[in-house]
C-alpha positions as CSV (number, residue, x, y, z in Angstrom):
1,X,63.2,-85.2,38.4
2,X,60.8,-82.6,40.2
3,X,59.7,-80.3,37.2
4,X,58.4,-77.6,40.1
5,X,62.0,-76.8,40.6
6,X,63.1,-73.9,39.0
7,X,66.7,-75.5,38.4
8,X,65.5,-78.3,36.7
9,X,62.9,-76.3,34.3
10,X,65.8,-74.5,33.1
11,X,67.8,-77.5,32.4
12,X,64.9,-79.3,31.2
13,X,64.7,-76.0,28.4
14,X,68.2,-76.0,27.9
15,X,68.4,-79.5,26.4
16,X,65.3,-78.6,24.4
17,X,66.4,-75.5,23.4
18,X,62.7,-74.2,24.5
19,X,62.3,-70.8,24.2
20,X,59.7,-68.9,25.7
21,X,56.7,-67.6,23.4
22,X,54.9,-64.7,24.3
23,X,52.3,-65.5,21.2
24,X,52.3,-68.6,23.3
25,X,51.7,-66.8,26.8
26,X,54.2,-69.8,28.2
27,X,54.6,-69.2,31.8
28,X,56.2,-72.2,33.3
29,X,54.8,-73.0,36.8
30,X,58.0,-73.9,39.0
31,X,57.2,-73.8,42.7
32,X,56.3,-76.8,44.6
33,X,53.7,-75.7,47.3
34,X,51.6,-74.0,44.5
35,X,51.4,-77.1,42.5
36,X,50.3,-79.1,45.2
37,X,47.2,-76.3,46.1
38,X,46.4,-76.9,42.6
39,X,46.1,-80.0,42.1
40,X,44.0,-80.2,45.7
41,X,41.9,-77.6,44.5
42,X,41.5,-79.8,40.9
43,X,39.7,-82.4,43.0
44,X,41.3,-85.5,41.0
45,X,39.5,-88.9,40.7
46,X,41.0,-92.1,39.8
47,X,38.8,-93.1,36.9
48,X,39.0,-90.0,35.4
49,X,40.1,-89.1,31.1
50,X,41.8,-85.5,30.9
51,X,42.0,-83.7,28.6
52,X,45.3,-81.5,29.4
53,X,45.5,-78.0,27.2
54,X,49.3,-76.8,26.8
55,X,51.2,-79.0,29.1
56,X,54.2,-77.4,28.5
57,X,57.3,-79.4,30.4
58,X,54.6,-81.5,32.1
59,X,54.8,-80.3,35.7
60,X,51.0,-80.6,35.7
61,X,50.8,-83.5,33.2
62,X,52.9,-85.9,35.6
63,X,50.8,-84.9,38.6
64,X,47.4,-85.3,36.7
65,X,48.8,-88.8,35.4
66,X,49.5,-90.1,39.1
67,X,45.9,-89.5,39.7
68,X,43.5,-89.9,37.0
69,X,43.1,-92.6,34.5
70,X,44.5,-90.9,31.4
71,X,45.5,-87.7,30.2
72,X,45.9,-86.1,26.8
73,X,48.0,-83.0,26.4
74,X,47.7,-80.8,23.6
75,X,50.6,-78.6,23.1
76,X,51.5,-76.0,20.0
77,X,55.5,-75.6,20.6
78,X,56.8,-78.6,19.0
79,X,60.1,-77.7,21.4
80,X,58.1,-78.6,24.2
81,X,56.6,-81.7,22.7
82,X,59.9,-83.3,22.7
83,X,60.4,-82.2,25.9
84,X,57.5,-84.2,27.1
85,X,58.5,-87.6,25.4
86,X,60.9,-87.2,28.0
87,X,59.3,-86.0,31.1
88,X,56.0,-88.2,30.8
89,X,57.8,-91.2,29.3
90,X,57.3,-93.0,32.8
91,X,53.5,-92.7,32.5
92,X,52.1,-94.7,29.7
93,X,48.4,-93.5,30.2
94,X,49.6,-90.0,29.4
95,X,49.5,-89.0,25.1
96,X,50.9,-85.8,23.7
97,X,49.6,-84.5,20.4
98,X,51.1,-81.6,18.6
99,X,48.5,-79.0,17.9
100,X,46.4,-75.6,18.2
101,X,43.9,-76.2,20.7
102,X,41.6,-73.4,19.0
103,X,41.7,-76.0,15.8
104,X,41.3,-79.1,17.8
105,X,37.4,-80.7,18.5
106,X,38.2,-81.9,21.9
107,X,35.8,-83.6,22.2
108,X,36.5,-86.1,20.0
109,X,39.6,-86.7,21.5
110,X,38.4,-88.4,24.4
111,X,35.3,-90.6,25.6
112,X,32.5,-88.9,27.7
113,X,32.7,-87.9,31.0
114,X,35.7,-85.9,30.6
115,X,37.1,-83.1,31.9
116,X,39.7,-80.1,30.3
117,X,42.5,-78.6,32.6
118,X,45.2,-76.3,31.9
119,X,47.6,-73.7,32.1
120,X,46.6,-71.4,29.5
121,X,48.0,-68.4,27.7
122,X,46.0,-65.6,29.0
123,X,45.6,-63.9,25.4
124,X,43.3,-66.9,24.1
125,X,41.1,-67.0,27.4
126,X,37.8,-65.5,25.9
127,X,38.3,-67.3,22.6
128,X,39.4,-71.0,24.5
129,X,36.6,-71.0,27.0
130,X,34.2,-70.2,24.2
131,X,35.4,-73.2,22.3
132,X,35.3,-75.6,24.7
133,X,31.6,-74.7,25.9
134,X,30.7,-75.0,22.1
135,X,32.1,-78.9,21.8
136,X,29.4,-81.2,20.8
137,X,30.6,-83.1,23.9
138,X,30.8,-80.8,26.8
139,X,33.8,-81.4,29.5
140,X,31.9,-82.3,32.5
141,X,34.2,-79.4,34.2
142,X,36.4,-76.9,32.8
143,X,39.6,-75.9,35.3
144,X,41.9,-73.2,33.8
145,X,44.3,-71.5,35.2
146,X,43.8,-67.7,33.7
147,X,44.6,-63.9,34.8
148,X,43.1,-63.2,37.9
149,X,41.1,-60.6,36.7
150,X,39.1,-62.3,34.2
151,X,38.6,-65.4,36.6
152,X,37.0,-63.0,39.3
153,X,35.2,-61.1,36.1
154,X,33.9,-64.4,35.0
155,X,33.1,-66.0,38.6
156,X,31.5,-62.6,40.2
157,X,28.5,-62.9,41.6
158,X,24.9,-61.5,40.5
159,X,24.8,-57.3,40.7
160,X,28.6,-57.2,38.7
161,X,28.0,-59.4,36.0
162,X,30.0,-58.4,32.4
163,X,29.3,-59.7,28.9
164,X,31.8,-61.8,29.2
165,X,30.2,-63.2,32.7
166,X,27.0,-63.7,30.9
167,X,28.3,-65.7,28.2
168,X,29.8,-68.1,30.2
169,X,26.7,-68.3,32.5
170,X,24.9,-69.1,29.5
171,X,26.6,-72.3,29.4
172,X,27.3,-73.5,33.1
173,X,28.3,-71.7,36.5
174,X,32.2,-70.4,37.3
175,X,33.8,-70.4,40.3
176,X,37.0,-69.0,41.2
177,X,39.3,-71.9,43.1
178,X,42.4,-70.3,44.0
179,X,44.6,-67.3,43.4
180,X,48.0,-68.0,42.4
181,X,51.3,-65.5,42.7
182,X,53.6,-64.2,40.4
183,X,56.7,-65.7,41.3
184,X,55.4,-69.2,41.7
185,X,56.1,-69.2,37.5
186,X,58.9,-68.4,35.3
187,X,59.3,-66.0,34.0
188,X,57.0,-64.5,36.0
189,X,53.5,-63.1,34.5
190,X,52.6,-59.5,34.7
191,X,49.3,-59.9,35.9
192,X,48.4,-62.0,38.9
193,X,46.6,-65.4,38.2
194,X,43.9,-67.9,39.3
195,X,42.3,-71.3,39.0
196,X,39.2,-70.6,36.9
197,X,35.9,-73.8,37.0
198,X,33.3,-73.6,34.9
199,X,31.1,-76.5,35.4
200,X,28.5,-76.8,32.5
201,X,25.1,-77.1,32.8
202,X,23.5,-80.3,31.4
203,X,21.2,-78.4,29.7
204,X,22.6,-75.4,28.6
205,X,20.0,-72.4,29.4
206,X,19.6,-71.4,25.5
207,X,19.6,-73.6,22.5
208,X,22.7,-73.4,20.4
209,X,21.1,-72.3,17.4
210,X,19.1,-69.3,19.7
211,X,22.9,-68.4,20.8
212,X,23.9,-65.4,18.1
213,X,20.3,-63.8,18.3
214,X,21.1,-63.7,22.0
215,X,23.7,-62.1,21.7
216,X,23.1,-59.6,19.6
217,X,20.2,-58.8,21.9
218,X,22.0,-58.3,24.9
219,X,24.7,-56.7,23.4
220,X,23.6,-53.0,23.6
221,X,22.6,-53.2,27.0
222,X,26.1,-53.6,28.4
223,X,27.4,-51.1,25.7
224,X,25.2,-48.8,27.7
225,X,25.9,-50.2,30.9
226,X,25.8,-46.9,32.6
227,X,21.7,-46.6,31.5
228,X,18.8,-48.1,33.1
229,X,17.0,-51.0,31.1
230,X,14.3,-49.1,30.0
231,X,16.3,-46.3,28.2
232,X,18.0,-49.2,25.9
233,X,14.4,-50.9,25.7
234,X,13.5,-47.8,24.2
235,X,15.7,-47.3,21.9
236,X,16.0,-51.3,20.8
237,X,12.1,-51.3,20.4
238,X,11.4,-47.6,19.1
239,X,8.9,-47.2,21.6
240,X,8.5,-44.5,24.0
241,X,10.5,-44.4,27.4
242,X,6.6,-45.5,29.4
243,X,6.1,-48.1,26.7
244,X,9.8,-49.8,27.6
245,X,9.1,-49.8,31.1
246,X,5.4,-51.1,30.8
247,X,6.8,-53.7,29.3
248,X,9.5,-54.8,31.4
249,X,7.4,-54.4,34.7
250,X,5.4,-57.1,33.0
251,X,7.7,-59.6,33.2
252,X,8.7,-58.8,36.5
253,X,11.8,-56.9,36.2
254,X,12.6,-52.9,37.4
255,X,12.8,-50.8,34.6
256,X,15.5,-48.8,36.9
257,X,17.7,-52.0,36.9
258,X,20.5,-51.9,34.8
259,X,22.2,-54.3,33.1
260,X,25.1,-55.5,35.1
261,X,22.4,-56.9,37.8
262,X,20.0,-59.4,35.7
263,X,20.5,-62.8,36.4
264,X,20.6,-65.5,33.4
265,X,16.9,-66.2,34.4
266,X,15.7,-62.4,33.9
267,X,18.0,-62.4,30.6
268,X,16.2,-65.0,29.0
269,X,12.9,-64.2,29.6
270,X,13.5,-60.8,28.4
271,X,15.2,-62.3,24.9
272,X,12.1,-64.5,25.0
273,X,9.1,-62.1,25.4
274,X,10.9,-59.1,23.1
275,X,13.3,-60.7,20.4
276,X,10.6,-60.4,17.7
277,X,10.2,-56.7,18.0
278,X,14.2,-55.9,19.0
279,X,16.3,-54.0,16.3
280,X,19.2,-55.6,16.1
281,X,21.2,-53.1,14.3
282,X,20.6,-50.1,16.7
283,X,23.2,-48.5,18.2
284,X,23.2,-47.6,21.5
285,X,24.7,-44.6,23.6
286,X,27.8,-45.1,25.9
């Protein structure tokens, strides 16, 4: 049973009775050759425990299983749970629990090293990636396949960087693997997608607890992207426009620099040297 043929996903969700979920952004991948890219790209090793998020019919979960020392899929649609009983039942290192990822401590689901891959519904991208960076016990690499745009968002390189690129580089470094087609799922996504790494760091670059202050300090800056760093250190100190730039030429950085083009480095030891004078509650213009 090849679950990359299209033919057999449909019969596969016709005994089932599956029924795809848009809340559940289920996008079945059904095309050989990209399946193969991705699992090349996923850089397998035998001894490894995965940690597999919404495995769907298993097209992935059978490759991953031939490859790896054990894999645990968490999947929501309990129409597709039964579905794997079936299509995994020739692999007895592979487990299915019926779940919510979001509500699920992964990493207490599986011994360190481990790592988390999956085909993800795009909706729950920001909020997924988040959570599994937060675990207790980190993966040792995170590989999700996401909408293109937020993987090159994530994964683009210093001089572009978003919030959202800074939060994750808080935690560990992304790096976009491959760029998958439409057509290679059904049905077919509207937006393009790609294989998404984040590999964290061993030591992330901000304690946990120093996280939400962070934040909220770096925050307005992106709100006023458009501004240079001294304008928002202005307005975030209540000092004058010379005072804000006095004090970021200190710490080596270019008051004419704007947001988008500090690295994780520069970030910090901003957040370090101002935090205790920053007001947190100013609002900043767009």
């Amino acid at each position: 049973m090849d679950l990359a043929d299209p033919a057999v996903v449909r019969g596969v969700m016709r005994r089932f009775q599956i029924r795809f979920q848009r809340r559940w952004g289920q996008n079945f991948l059904a095309d050989r050759a990209t399946l193969e890219r991705l699992v090349d790209n996923l850089e397998l090793e035998p001894g490894e425990r995965v940690l597999e998020v919404g495995p769907g019919l298993g097209v992935l979960t059978v490759e991953l299983a031939r490859r790896v020392a054990s894999v645990i899929g968490v999947e929501i649609d309990p129409a597709c749970v039964r579905a794997l009983k079936l299509t995994t039942r020739d692999f007895p290192n592979v487990s299915i629990l019926e779940g919510d990822i979001l509500r699920t401590p992964a990493g207490d689901l599986l011994e360190s090293p481990y790592r988390v891959i999956g085909n993800i519904p795009y909706n729950l991208t920001g909020a997924l990636i988040v959570h599994l960076l937060e675990e207790s016990r980190t993966a040792s690499r995170i590989d999700l396949v996401v909408q293109r745009e937020v993987a090159e968002r994530l994964a683009a390189p210093a001089g572009s960087w978003s919030l959202a690129t800074l939060g994750v580089r808080v935690y560990g470094t992304p790096e976009l693997r491959m760029v998958i087609g439409k057509q290679a799922f059904i049905p077919p996504p509207d937006v393009g997608s790609a294989l998404l790494r984040i590999v964290p760091d061993p030591v992330p670059a901000l304690p946990a607890v120093e996280l939400p202050a962070f934040f909220s300090f770096v925050t307005p800056f992106f709100q006023a992207r458009r501004k240079q760093l001294a304008f928002v250190m202005a307005r975030g100190l209540s000092v004058s426009h010379v005072e804000a730039r006095r004090r970021l030429a200190i710490i080596g950085i270019d008051p004419a620099r704007r947001a988008e083009t500090l690295e994780i480095a520069e970030w910090k030891r901003l957040f370090e040297k101002e935090r205790v004078n920053w007001r947190l509650d100013t609002i900043q213009a767009r």
